[in-house]
N, C-alpha and C positions, 0 to 999 in steps of 0.2 A: 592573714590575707591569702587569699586564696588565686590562681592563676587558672584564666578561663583557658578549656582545650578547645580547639577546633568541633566538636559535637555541641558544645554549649553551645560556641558563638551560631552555629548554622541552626540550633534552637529557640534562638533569642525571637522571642516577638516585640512584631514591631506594632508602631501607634495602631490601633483599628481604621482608621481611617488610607493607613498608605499600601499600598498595593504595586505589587511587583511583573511585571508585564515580560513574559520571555517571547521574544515577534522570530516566528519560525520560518525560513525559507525553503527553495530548491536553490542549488546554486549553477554551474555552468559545464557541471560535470552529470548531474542529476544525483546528487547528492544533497543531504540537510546542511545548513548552517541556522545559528538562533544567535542571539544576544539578547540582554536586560534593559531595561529600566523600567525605573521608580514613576510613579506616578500618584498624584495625591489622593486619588478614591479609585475604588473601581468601577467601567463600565459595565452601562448595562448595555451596550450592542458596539459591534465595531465598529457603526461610524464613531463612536463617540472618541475612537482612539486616534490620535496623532499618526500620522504619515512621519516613517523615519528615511532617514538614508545608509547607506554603507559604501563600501572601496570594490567595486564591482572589478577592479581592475587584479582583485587579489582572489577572485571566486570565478575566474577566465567568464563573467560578464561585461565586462567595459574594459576599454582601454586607459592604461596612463593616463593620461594626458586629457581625458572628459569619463572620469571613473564613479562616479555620481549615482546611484541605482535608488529610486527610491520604492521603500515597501509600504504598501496597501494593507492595512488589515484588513480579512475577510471573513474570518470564523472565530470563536473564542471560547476556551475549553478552560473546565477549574484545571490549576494544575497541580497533580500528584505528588510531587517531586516539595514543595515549598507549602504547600497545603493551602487554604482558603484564606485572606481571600485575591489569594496570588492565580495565574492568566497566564496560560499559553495562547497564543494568537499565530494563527494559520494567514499567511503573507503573499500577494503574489510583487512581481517587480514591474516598474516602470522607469522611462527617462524621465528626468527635470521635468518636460514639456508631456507630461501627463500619456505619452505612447506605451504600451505594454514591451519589452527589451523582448529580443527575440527567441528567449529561456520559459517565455511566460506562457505554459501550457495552460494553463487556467483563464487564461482570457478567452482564450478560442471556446474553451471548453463550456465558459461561459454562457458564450451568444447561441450556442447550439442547445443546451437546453432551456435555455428561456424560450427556442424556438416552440420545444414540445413539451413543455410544463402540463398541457392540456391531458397530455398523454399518461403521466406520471410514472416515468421510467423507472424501476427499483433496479438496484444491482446489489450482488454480493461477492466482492472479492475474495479470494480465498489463498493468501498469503502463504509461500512456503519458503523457505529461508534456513540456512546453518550458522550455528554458533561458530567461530572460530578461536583458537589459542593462538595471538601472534607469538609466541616463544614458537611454536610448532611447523606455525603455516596449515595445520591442519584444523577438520572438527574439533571439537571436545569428543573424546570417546573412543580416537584414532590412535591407535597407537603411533609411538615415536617412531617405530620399524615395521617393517610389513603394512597386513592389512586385519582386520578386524574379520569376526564372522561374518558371511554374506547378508545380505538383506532377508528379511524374515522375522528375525524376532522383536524388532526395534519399533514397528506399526504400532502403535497404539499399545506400547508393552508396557510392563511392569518387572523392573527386575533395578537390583542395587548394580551389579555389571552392565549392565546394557544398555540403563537410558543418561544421559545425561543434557545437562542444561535446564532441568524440571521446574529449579526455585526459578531461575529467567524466567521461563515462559510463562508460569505464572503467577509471579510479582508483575510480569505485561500484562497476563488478564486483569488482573485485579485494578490496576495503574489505568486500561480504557476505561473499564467500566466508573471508576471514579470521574474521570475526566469527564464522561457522557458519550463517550464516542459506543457507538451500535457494532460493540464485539459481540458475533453470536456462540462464539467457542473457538477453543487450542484440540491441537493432537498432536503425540510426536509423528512423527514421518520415516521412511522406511531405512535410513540410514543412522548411526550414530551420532548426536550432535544434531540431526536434522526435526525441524518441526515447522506448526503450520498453524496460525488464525485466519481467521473470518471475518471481514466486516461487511455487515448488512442484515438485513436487507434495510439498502439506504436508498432515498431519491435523490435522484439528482445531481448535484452539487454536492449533495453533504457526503457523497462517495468517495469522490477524489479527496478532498479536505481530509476525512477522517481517514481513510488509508495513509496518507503521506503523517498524518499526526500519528497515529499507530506506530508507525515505521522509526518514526524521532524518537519515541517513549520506550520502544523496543532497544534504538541505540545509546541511547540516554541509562537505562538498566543494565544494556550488556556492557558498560563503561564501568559502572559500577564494581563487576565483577572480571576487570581488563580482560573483557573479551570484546573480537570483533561479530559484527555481525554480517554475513553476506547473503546477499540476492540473486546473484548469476548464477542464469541457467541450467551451466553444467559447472562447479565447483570442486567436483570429487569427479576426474576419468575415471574410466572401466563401467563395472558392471552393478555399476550406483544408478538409483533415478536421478534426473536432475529437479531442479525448482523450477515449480510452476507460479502464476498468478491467476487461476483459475475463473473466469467472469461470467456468473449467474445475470441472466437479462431478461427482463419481461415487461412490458406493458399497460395499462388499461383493458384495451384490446385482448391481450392473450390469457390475463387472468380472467377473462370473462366464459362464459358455456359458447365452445363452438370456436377458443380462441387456438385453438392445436392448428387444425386446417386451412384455420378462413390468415391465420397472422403469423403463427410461428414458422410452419413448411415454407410462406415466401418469405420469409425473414434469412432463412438458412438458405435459401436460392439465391438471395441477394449476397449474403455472404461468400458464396462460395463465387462468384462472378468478382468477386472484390480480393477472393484471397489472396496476392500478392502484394497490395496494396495495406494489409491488415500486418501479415508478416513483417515487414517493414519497418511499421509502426509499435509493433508487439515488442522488442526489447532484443539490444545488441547481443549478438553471441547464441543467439536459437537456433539456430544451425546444430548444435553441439547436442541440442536435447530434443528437439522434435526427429528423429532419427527411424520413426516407425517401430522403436521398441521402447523398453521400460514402461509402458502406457501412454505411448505417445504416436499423433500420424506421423507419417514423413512430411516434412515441411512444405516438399514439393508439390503434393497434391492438397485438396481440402476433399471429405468427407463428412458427412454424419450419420448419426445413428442413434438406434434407442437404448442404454442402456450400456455403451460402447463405449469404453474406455481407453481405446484405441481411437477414438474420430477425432476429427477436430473440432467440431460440436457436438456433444450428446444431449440430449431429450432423456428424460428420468420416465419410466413405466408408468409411473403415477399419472405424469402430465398428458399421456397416450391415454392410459384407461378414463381420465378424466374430461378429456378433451377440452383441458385449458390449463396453465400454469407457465412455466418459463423453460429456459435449455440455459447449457454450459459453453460458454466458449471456451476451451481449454488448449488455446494455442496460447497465449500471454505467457511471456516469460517473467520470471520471478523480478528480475529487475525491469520492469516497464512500469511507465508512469499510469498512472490511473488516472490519468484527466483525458490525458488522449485514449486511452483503450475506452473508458465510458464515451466519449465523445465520438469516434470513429461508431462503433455499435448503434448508437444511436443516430449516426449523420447515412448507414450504409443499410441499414433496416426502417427506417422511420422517413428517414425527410430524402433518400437517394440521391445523396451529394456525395 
């Protein structure tokens, strides 16, 4: 007789018919939280799935004493991690009495592009993020004492000393693209331990969804390998870049001949009338990275430019010689939510709310 290990048992298939549902959230910190259950078949869309609840009072969404939060499915990815025909489910929250909890960036994010669905707004995020070693507090890559060599060789390198985090990043490519999520590519980034995905070009809704799903599968892997994973800003002081969340936007309108001058230049006008109100909304702690150096404006001001990786929006040469295609907002800090950065772009360029 033989005694099952822990790799059988998490191997064990189960009946074809039952399916396993992990229902993914934001919690009250803008952090993930998920949990399981079993379910007898799988859906084939998210209404089809149950509305659950959880302890909102333990994810600083509810209080004690009426802690009740219930979650909505609203997107539904195979999932990686358990294999088919097992379901990750993208969640937002509500109270008892059907209101969105005041956490719930996807409802706003909601009503605003159903507004310009007509429009067909594409976005592409472009994810930068460090691996970390909680034993260290720092990168992978960082030495225990001192500092590592400057930034330079770590861009898009190849080297057994210098990159690290590789199998991560991409056991996460691999991990979206089974899921279905619109990853267009990794790169490592200019620090050690540091690196960067893309998701898009997505419409809509499916931006925000699939960035926050990204981000769970990213932490779900680097778990694997007890590492943390971080998003702020500035991570690593001194004379490190920090993490961006880089947001590619465009149009109808702008991907059309003639869409540079007649859509994108009052797009960036309207921006820059709004920039304070963008900063804001762009992710705690940018102060620390938008500094007018490392490739970044100074927070203070807004700028653009073609080609300019100093502005706070760039325009690609391309979309100039072409005279249509889309620009970069690259103030978003690495930790900001993607519901509200597409949502804000779209509410400050589109519909001038």
């Amino acid at each position: 007789m033989t005694t099952a290990t822990l790799s059988d048992l998490l191997a064990l298939k189960l009946p074809s018919e039952e399916c396993i549902a992990e229902y993914v959230w934001t919690d009250g910190f803008g952090k993930l939280r998920s949990k399981a259950r079993a379910l007898s078949s799988a859906p084939s869309a998210p209404s089809d799935l149950p509305h659950w609840n959880y302890d909102g009072s333990s994810t600083g969404q509810a209080p004690g004493e009426n802690s009740e939060v219930i979650l909505h499915p609203q997107a539904v990815y195979p999932d990686p991690f358990r294999g088919a025909p097992h379901i990750l489910v993208m969640c937002d929250t509500y109270t008892p009495d059907g209101e969105p909890i005041p956490t719930n960036s996807r409802f706003e994010c909601q009503r605003v592009m159903t507004k310009v669905a007509a429009l067909e707004p594409w976005f592409g995020l472009e994810q930068e993020y460090f691996l970390m070693d909680p034993a260290t507090g720092k990168p992978v890559g960082f030495p225990t004492k001192g500092e590592p060599e400057p930034q330079g060789p770590y861009y898009c390198g190849v080297s057994g000393g210098k990159m690290h985090g590789r199998d991560v990043a991409d056991a996460h490519f691999k991990a979206c693209l089974y899921a279905g999520i619109k990853i267009s590519g990794i790169n490592a980034e200019v620090a050690p331990g540091q690196w960067e995905f893309q998701i898009g070009p997505a419409v809509g809704m499916e931006e925000g969804d699939m960035l926050w799903m990204a981000r769970y599968l990213l932490e779900r892997i680097a778990e694997l390998k007890g590492l943390d994973v971080n998003y702020d800003p500035k991570p690593v002081k001194g004379d490190w870049n920090g993490s961006g969340c880089h947001a590619n936007f465009s149009t109808t309108p702008m991907r059309e001949a003639g869409g540079y001058e007649a859509h994108i230049v009052p797009a960036l006008e309207k921006l820059s009338a709004k920039h304070r109100e963008h900063i804001a909304a762009y992710g705690a702690g940018n102060e620390e990275r938008l500094t007018g150096h490392h490739e970044t404006a100074s927070i203070e001001t807004f700028k653009w430019g073609v080609a300019d990786r100093g502005a706070s929006c760039r325009v690609g040469t391309d979309t100039v010689e072409k005279g249509y295609g889309y620009f970069e907002d690259r103030r978003p800090a690495g930790n900001c939510d993607p519901y509200i950065v597409t949502k804000m772009l779209v509410q400050t360029c589109c519909l001038d709310e």
